[in-house]
PQR file with spaces between the fields and no chain letter, atoms N, CA, C, O and H, PARSE charges and radii, in Angstrom:
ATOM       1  N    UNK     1     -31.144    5.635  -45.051 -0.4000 1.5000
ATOM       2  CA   UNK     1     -32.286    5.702  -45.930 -0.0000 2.0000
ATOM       3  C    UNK     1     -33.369    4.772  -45.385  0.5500 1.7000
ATOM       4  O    UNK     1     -33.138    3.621  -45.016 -0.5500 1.4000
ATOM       5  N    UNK     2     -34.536    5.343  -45.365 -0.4000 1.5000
ATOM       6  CA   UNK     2     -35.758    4.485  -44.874 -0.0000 2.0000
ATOM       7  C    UNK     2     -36.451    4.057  -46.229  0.5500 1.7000
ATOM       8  O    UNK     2     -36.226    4.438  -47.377 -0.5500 1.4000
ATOM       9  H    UNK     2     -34.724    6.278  -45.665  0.4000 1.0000
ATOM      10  N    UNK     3     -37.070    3.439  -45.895 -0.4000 1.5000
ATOM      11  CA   UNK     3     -38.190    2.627  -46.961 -0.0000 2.0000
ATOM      12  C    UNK     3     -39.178    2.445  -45.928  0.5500 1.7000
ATOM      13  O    UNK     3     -38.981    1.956  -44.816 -0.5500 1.4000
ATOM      14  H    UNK     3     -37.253    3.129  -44.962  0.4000 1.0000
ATOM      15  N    UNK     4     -40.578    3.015  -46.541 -0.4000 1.5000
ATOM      16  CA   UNK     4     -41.948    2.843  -45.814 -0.0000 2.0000
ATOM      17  C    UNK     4     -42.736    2.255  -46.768  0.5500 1.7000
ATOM      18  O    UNK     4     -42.309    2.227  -47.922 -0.5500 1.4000
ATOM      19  H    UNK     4     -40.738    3.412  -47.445  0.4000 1.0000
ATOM      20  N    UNK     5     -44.023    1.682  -46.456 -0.4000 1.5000
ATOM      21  CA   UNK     5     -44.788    1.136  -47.187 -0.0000 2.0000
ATOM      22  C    UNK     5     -45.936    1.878  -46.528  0.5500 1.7000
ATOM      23  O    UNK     5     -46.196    1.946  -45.327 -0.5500 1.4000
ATOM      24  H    UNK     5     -44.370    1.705  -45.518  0.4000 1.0000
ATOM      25  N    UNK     6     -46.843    2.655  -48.008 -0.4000 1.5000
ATOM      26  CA   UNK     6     -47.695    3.201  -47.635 -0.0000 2.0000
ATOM      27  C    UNK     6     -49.109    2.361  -48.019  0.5500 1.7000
ATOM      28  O    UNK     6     -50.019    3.001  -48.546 -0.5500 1.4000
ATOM      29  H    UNK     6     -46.631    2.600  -48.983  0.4000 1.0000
ATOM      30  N    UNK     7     -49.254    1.170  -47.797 -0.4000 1.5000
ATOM      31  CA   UNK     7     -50.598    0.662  -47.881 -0.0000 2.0000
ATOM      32  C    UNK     7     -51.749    1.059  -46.755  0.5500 1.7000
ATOM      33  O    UNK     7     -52.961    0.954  -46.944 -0.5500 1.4000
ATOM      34  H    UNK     7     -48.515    0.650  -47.369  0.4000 1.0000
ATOM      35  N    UNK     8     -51.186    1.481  -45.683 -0.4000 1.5000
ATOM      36  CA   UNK     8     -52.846    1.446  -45.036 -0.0000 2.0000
ATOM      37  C    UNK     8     -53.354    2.468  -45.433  0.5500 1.7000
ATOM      38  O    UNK     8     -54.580    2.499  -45.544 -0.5500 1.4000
ATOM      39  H    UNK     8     -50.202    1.565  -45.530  0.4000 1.0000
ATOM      40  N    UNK     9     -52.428    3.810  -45.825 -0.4000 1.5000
ATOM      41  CA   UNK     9     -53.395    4.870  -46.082 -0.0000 2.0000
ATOM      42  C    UNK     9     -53.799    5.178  -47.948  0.5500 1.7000
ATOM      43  O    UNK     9     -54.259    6.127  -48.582 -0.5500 1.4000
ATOM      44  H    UNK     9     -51.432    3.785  -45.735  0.4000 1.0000
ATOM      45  N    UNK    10     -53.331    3.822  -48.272 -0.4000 1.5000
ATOM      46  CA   UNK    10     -53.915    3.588  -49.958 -0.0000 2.0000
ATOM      47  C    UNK    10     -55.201    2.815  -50.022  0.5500 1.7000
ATOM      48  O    UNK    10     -56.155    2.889  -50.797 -0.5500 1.4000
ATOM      49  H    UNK    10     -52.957    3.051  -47.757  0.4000 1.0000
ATOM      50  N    UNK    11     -54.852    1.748  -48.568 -0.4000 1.5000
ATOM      51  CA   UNK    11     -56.142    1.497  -48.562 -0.0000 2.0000
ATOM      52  C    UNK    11     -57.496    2.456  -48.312  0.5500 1.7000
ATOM      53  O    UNK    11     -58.367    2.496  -49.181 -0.5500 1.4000
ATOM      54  H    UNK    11     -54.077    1.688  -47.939  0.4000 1.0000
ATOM      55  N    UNK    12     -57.620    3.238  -47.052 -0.4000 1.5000
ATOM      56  CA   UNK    12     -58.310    4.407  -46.436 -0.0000 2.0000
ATOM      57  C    UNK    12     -58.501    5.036  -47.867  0.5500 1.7000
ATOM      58  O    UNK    12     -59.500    4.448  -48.283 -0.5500 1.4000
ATOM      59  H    UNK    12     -56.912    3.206  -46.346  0.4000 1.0000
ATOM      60  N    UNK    13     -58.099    5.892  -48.827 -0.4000 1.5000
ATOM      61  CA   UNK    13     -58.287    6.530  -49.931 -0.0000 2.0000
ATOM      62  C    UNK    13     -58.928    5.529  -50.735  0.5500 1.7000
ATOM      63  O    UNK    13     -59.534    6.135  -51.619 -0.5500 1.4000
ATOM      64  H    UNK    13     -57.287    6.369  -48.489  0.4000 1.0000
ATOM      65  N    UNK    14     -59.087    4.322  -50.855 -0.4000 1.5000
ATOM      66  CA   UNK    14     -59.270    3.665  -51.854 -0.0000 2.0000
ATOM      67  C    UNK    14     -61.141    2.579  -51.097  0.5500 1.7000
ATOM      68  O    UNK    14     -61.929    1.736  -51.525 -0.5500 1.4000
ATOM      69  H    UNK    14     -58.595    3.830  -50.137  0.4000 1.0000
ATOM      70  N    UNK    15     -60.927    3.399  -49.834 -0.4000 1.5000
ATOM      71  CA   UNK    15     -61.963    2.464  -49.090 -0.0000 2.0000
ATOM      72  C    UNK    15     -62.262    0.808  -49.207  0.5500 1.7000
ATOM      73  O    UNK    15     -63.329    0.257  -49.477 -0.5500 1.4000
ATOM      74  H    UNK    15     -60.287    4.084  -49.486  0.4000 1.0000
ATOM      75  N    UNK    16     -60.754    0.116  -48.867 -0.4000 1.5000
ATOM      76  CA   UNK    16     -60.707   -0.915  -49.199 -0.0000 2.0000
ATOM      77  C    UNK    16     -60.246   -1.546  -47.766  0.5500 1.7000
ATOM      78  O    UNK    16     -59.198   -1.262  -47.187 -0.5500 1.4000
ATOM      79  H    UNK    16     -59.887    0.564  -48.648  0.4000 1.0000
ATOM      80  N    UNK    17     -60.969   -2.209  -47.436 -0.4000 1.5000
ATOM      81  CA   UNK    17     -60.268   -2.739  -45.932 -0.0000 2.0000
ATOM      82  C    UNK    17     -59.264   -3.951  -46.250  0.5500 1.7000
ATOM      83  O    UNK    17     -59.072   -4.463  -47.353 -0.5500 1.4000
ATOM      84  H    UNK    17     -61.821   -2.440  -47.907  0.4000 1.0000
ATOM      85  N    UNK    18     -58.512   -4.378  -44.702 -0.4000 1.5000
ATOM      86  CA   UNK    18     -57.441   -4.757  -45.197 -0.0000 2.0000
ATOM      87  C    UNK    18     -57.921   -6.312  -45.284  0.5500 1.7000
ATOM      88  O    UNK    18     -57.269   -7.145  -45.913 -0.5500 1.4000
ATOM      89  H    UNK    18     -58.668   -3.962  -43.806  0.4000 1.0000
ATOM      90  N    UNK    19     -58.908   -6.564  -44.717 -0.4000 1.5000
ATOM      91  CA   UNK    19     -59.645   -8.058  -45.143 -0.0000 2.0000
ATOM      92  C    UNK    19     -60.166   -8.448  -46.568  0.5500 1.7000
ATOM      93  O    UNK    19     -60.192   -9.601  -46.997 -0.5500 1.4000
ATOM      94  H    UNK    19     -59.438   -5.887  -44.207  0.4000 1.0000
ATOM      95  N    UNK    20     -60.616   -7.220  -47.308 -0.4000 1.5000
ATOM      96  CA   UNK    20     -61.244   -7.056  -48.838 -0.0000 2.0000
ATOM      97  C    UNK    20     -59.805   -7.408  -49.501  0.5500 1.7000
ATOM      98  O    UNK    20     -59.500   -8.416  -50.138 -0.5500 1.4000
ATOM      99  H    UNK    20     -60.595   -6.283  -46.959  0.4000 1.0000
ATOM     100  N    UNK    21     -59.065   -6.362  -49.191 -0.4000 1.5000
ATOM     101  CA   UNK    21     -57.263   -6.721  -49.723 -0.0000 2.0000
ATOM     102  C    UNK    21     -56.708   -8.291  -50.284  0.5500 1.7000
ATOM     103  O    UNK    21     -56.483   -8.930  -51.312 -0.5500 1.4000
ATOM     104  H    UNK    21     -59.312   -5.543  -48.674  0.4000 1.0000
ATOM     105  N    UNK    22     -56.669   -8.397  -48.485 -0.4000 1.5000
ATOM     106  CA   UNK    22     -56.431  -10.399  -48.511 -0.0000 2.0000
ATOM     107  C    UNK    22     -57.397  -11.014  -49.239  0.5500 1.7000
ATOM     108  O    UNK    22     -57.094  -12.170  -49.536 -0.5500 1.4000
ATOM     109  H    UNK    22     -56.852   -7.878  -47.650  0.4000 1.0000
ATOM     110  N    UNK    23     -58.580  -10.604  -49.676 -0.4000 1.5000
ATOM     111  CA   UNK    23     -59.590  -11.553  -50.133 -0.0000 2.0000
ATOM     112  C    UNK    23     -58.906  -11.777  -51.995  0.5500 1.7000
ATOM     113  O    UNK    23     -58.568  -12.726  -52.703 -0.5500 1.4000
ATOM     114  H    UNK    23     -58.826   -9.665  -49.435  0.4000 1.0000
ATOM     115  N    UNK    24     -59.025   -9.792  -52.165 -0.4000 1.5000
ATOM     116  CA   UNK    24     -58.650  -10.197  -53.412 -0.0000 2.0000
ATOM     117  C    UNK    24     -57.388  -10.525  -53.987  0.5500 1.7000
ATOM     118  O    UNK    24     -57.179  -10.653  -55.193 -0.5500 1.4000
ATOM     119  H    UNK    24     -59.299   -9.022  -51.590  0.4000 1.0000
ATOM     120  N    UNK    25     -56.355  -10.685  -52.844 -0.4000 1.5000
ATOM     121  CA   UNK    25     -54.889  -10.720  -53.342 -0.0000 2.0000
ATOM     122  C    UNK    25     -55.167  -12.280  -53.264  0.5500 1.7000
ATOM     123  O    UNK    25     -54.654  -12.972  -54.143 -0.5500 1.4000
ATOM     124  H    UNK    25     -56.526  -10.580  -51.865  0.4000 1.0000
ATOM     125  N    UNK    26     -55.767  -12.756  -52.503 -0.4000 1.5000
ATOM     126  CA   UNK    26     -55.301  -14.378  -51.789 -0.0000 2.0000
ATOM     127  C    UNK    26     -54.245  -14.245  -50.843  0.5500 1.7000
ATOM     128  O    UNK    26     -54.191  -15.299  -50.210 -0.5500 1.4000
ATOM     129  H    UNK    26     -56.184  -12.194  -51.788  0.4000 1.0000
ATOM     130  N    UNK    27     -53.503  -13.552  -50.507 -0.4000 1.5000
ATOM     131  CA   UNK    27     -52.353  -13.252  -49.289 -0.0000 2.0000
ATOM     132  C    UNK    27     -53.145  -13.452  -48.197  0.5500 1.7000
ATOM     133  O    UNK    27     -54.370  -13.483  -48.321 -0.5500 1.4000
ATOM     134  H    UNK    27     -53.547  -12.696  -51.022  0.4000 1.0000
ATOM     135  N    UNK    28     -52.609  -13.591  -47.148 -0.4000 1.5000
ATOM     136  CA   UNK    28     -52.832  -13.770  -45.921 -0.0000 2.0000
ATOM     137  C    UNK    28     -53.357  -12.754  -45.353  0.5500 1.7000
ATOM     138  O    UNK    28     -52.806  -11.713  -45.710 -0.5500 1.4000
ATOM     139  H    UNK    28     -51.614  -13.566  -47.047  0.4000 1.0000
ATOM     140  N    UNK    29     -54.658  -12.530  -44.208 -0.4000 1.5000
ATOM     141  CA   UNK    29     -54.839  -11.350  -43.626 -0.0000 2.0000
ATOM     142  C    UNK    29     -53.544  -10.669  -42.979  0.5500 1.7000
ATOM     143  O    UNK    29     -53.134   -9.522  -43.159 -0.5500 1.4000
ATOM     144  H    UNK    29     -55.105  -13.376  -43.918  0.4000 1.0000
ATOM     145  N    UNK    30     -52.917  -11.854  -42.041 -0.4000 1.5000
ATOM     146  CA   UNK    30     -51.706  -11.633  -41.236 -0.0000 2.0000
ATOM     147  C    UNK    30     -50.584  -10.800  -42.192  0.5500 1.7000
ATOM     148  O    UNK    30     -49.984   -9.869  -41.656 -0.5500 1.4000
ATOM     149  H    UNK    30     -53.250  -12.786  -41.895  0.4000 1.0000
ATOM     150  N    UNK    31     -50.287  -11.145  -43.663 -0.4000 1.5000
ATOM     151  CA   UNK    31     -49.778  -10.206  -44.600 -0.0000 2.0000
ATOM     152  C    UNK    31     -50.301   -8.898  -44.763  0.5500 1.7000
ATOM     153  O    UNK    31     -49.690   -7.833  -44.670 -0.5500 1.4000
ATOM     154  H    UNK    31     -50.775  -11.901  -44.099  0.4000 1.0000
ATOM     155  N    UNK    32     -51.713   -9.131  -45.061 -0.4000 1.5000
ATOM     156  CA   UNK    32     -51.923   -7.385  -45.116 -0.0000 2.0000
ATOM     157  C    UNK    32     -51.557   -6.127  -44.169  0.5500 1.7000
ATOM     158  O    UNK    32     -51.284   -4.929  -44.244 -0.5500 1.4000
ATOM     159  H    UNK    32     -52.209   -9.997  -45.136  0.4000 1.0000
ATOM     160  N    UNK    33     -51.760   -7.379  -43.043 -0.4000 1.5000
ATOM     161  CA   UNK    33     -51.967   -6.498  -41.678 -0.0000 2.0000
ATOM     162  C    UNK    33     -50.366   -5.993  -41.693  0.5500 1.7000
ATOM     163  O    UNK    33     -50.166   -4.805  -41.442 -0.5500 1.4000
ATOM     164  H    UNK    33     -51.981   -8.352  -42.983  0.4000 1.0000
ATOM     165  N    UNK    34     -49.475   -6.672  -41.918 -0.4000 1.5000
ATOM     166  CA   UNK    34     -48.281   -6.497  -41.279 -0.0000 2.0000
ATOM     167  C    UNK    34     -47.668   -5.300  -42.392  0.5500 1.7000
ATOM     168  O    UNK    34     -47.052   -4.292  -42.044 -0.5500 1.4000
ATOM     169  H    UNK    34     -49.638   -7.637  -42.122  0.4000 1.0000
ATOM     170  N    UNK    35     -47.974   -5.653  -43.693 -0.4000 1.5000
ATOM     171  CA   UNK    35     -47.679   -4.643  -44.746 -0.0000 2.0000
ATOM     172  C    UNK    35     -48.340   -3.021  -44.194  0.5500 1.7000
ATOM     173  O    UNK    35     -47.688   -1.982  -44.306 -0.5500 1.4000
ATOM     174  H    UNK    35     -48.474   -6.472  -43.976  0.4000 1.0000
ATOM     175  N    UNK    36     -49.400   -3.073  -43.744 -0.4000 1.5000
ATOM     176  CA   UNK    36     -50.156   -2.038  -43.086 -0.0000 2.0000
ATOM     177  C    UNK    36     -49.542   -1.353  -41.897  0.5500 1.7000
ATOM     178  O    UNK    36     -49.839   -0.205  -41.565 -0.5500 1.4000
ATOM     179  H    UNK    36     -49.930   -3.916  -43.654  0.4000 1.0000
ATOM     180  N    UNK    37     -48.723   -2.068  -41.308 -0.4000 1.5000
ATOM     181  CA   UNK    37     -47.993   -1.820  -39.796 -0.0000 2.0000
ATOM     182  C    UNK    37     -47.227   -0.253  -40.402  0.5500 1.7000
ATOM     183  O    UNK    37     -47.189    0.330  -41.485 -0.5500 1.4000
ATOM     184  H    UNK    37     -48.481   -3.001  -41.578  0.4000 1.0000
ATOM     185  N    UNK    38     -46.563    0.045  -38.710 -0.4000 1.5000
ATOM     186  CA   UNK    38     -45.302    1.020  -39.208 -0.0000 2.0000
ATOM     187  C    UNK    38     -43.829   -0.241  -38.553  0.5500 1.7000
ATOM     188  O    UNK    38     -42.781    0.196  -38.077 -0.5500 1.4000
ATOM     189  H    UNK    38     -46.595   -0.429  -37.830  0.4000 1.0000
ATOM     190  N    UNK    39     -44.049   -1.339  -38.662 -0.4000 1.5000
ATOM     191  CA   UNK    39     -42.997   -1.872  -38.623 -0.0000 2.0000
ATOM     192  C    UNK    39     -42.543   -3.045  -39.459  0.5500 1.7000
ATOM     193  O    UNK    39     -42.186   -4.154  -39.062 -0.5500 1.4000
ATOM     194  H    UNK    39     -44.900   -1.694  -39.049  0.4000 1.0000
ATOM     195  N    UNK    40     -42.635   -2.541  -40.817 -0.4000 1.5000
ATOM     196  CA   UNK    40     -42.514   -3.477  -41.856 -0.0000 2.0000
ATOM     197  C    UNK    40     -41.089   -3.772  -41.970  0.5500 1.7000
ATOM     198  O    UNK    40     -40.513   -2.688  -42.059 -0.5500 1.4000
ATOM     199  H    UNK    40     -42.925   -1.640  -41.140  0.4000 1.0000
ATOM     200  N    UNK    41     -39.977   -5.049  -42.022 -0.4000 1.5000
ATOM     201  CA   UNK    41     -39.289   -4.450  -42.296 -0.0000 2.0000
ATOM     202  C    UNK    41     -38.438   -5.801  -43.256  0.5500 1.7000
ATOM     203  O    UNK    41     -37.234   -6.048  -43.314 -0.5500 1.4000
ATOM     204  H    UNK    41     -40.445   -5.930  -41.949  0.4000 1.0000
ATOM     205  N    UNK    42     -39.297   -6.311  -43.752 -0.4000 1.5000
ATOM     206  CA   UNK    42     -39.055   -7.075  -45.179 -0.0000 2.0000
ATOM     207  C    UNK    42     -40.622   -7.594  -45.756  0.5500 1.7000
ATOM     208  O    UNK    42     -41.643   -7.709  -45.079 -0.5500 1.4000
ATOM     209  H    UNK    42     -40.275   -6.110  -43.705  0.4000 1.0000
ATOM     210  N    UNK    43     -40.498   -7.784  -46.802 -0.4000 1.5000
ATOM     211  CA   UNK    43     -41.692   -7.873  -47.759 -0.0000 2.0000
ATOM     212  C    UNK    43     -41.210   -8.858  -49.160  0.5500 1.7000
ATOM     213  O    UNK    43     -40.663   -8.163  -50.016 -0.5500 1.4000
ATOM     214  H    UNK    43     -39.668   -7.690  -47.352  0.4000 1.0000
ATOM     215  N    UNK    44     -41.274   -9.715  -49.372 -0.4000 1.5000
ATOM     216  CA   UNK    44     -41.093  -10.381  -51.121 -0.0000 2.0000
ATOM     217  C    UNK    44     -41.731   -9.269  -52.159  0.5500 1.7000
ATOM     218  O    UNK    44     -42.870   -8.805  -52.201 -0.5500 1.4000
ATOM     219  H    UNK    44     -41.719  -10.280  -48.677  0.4000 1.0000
ATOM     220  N    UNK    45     -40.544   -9.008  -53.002 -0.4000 1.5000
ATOM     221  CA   UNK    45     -41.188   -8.279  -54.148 -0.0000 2.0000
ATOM     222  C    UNK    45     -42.454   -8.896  -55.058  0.5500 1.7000
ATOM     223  O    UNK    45     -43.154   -8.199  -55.792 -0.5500 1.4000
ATOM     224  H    UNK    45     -39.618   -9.385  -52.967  0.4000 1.0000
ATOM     225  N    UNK    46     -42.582  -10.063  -54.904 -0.4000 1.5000
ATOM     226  CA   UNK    46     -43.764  -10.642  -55.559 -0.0000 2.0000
ATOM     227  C    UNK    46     -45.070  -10.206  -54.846  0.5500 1.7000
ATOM     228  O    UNK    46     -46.034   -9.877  -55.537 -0.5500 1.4000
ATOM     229  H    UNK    46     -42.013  -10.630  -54.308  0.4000 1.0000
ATOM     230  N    UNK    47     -45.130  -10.193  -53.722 -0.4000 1.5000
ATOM     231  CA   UNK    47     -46.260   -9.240  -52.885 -0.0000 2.0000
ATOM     232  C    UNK    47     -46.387   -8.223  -53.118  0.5500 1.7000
ATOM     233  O    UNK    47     -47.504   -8.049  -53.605 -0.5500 1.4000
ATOM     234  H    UNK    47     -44.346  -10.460  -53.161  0.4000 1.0000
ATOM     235  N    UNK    48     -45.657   -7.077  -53.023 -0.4000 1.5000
ATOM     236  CA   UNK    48     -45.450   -5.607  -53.531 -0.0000 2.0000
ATOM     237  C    UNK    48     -46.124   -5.915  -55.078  0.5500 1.7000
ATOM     238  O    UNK    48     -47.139   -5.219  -55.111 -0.5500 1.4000
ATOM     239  H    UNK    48     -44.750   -7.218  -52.627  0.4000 1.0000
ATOM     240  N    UNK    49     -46.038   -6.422  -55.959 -0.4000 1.5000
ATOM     241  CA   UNK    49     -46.508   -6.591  -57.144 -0.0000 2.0000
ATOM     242  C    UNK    49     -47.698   -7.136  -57.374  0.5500 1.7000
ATOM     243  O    UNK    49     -48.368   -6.995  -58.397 -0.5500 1.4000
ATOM     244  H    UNK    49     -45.213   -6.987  -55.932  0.4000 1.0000
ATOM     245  N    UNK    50     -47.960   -7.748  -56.445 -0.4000 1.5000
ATOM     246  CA   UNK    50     -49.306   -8.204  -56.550 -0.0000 2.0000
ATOM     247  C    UNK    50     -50.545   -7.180  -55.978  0.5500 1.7000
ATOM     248  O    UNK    50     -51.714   -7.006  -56.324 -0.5500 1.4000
ATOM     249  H    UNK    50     -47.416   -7.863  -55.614  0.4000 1.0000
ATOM     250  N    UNK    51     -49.612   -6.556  -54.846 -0.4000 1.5000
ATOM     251  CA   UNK    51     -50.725   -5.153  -54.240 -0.0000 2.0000
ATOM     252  C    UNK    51     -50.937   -4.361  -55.743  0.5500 1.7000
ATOM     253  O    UNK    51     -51.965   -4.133  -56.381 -0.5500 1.4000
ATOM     254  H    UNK    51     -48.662   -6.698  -54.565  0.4000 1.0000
ATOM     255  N    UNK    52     -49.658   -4.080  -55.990 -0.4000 1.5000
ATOM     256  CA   UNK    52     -49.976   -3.058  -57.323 -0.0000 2.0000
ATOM     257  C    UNK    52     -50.530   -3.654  -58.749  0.5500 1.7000
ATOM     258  O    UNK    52     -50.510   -2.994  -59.788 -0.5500 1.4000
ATOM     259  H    UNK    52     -48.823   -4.266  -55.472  0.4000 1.0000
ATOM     260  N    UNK    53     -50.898   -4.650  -58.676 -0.4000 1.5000
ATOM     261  CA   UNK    53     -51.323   -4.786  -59.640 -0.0000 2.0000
ATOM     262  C    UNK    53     -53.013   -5.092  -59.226  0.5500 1.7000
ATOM     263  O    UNK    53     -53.952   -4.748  -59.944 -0.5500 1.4000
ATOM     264  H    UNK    53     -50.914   -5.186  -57.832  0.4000 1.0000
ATOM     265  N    UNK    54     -53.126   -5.713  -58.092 -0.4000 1.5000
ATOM     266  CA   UNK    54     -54.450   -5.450  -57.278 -0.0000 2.0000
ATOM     267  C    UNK    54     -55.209   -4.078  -57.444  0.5500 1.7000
ATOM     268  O    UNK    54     -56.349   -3.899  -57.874 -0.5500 1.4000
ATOM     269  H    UNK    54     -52.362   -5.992  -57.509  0.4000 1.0000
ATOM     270  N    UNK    55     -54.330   -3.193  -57.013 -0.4000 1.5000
ATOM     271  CA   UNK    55     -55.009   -1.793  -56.599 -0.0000 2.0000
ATOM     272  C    UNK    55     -54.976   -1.381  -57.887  0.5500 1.7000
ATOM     273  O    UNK    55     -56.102   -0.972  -58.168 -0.5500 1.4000
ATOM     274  H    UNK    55     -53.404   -3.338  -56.664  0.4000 1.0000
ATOM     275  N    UNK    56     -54.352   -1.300  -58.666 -0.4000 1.5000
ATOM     276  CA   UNK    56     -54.144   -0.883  -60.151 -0.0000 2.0000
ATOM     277  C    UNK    56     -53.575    0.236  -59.854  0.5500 1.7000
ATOM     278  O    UNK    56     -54.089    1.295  -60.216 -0.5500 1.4000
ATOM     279  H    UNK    56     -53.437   -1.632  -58.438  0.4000 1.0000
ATOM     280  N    UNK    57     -51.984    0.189  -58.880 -0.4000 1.5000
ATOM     281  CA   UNK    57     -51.145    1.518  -58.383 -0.0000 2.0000
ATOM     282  C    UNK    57     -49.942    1.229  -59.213  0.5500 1.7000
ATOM     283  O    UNK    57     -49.664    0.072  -59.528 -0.5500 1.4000
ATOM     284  H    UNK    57     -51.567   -0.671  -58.586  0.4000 1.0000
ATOM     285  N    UNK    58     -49.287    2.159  -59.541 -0.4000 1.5000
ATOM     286  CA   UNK    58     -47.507    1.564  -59.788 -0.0000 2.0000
ATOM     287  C    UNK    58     -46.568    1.567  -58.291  0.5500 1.7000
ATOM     288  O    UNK    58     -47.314    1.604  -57.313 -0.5500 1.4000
ATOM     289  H    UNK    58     -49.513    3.099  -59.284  0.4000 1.0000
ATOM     290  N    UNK    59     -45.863    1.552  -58.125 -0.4000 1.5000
ATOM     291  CA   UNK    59     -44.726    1.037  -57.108 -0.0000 2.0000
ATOM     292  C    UNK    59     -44.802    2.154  -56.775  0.5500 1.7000
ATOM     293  O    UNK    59     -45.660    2.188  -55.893 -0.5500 1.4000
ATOM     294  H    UNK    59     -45.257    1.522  -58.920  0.4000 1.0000
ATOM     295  N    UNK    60     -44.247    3.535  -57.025 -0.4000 1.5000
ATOM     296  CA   UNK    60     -44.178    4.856  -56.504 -0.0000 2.0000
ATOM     297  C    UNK    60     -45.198    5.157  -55.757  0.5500 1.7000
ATOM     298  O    UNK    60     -45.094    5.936  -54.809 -0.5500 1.4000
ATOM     299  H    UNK    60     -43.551    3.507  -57.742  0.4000 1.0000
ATOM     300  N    UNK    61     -46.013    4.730  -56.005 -0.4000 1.5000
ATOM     301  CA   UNK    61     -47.324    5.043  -55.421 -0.0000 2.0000
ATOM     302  C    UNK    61     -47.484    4.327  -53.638  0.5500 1.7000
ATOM     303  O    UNK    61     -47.965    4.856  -52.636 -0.5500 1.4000
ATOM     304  H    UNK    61     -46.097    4.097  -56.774  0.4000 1.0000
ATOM     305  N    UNK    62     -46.909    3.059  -53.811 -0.4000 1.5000
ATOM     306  CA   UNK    62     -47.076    2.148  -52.670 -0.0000 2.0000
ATOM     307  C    UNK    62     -45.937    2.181  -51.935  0.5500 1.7000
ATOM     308  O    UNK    62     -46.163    1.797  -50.787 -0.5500 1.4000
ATOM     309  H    UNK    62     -46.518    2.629  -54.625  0.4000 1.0000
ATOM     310  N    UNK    63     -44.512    2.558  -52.171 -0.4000 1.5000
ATOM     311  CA   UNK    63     -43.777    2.527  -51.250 -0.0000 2.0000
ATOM     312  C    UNK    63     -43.274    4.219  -51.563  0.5500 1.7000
ATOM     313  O    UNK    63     -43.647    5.079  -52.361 -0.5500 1.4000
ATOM     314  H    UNK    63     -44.328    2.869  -53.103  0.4000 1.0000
ATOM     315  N    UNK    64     -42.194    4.156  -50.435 -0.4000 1.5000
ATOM     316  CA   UNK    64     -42.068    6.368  -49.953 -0.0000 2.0000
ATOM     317  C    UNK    64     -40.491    5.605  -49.628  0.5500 1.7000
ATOM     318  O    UNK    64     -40.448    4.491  -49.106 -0.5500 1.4000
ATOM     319  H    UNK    64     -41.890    3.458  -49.786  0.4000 1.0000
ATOM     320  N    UNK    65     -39.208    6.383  -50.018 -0.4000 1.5000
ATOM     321  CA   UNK    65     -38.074    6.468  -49.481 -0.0000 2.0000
ATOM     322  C    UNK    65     -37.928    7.982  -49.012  0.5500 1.7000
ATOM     323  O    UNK    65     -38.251    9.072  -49.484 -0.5500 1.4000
ATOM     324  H    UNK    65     -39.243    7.288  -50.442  0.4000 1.0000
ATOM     325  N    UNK    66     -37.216    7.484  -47.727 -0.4000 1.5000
ATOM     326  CA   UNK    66     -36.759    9.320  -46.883 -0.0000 2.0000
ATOM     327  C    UNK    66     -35.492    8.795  -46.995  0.5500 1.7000
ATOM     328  O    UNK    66     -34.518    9.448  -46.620 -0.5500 1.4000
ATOM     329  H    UNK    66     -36.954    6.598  -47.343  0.4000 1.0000
């Protein structure tokens, strides 16, 4: 089972760059960026929660299991 994180292309739909992101999360650019990667391959659930509550997404929305 995979787990992806679909932030860069929530950002792109949402026309939010990933510097605007870090600005308004307070996270690190180096966080956004890496959440943005295709090689994510741990994340703190407190981050994940803070994107979604940032973007005003629920969880389904931000991460994809295959």
């Amino acid at each position: 089972m995979a787990i992806r994180v679909k932030l860069r292309q929530l950002l792109e739909q949402k026309r939010i760059s990933q510097r605007e992101l870090a600005r308004m999360t307070g996270l690190r650019a180096s966080t956004v960026n890496h959440l943005c990667s295709n090689n994510v391959d741990r994340v703190y659930l407190e981050t994940l929660e803070l994107v979604c509550k940032t973007l005003n997404i629920s969880i389904d929305k931000l991460i994809e299991i295959d």
